[in-house]
N, C-alpha and C positions, 0 to 999 in steps of 0.2 A: 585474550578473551573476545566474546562476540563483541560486536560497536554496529551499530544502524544508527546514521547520522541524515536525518531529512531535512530538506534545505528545498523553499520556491516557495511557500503559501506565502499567502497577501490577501488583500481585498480586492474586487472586482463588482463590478456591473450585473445582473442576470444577463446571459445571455453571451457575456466573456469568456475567455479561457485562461488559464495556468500549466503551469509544470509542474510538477514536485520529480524530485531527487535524492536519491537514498545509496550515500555511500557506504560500504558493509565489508566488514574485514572480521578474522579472526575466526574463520569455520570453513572448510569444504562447501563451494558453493555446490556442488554435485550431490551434495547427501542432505538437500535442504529444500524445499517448498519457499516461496517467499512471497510476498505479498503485500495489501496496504488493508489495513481498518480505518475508521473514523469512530467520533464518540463529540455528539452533541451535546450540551446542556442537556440532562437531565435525561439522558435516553441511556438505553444499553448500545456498548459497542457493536459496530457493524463493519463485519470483513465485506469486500466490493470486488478484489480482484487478484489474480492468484497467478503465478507465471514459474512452473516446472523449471527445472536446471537445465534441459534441451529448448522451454521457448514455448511449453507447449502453456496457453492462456485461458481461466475463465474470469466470467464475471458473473457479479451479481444481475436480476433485473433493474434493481435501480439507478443501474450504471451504465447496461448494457448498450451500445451502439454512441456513446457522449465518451464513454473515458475508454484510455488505451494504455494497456502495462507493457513494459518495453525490457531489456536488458542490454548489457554490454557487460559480458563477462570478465573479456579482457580486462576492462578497467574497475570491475568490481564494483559499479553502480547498474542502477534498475531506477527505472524514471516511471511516471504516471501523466500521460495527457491529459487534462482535463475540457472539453470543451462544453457547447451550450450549458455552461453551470447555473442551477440555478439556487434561490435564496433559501432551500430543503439542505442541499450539497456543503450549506454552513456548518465549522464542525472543526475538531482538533483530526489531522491525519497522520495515522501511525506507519512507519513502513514497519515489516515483521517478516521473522524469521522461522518457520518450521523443521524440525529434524524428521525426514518422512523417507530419506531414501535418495529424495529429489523430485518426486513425484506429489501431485498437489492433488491429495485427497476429495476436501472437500473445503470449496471455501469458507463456508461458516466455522468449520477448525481453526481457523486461526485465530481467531480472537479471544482462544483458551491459552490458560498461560498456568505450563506444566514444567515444572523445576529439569533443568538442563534439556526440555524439548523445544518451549517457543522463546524467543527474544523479541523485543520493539526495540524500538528508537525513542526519542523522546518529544514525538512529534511536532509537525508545523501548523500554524492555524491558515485556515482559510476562510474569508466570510465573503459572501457574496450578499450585494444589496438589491433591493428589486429597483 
């Protein structure tokens, strides 16, 4: 069955950085979109960044030019750089999994969750302090 297992949140400084880490088994990485969301207290979920089966990468604006989505096929993780984080970027992150083909549609997509199309992980927390 699918598994997305994210591992690196912690707390940090404004201004710090992090990793996150999404080991992902049990699907065709080729016939999948995959990605990361977050979901603050009290807000709706928000997809950030989005990275095709070949590599190809978007992001949100609110992420754009701070965070960077990465892969290693080979080993069937997909990483997330987080830098200049700041105390907004506080928040549960999800990594996730699309059935699209392999192609990443649209990133706001992913944070719908359609019976045998998307999966999550059971996300890491990250809180950054000012």
């Amino acid at each position: 069955q699918v598994q997305l297992v994210e591992s690196g949140g912690g707390s940090v400084q404004a201004g710090g950085s992090l990793r996150l880490s999404c080991a992902h088994s049990g699907f065709p990485r080729s016939d999948y979109c995959m990605g990361w969301y977050r979901q603050a207290p009290g807000k709706e979920r928000e997809a950030f960044a989005a990275i095709d089966s070949d590599g190809l990468t978007r992001y949100a604006d609110s992420v754009k030019g701070r965070f960077t989505i990465s892969q290693d096929n080979a080993k069937r993780m997909m990483y997330l750089q987080m830098n200049s984080l700041e105390p907004d970027d506080t928040a549960v992150y999800y990594c996730t999994a699309e059935r699209s083909g392999g192609y990443c549609y649209s990133v706001p997509a992913l944070v719908e969750r359609r019976r045998g199309y998307n999966y999550w992980g059971q996300g890491t927390q990250v809180t950054v302090s000012s």
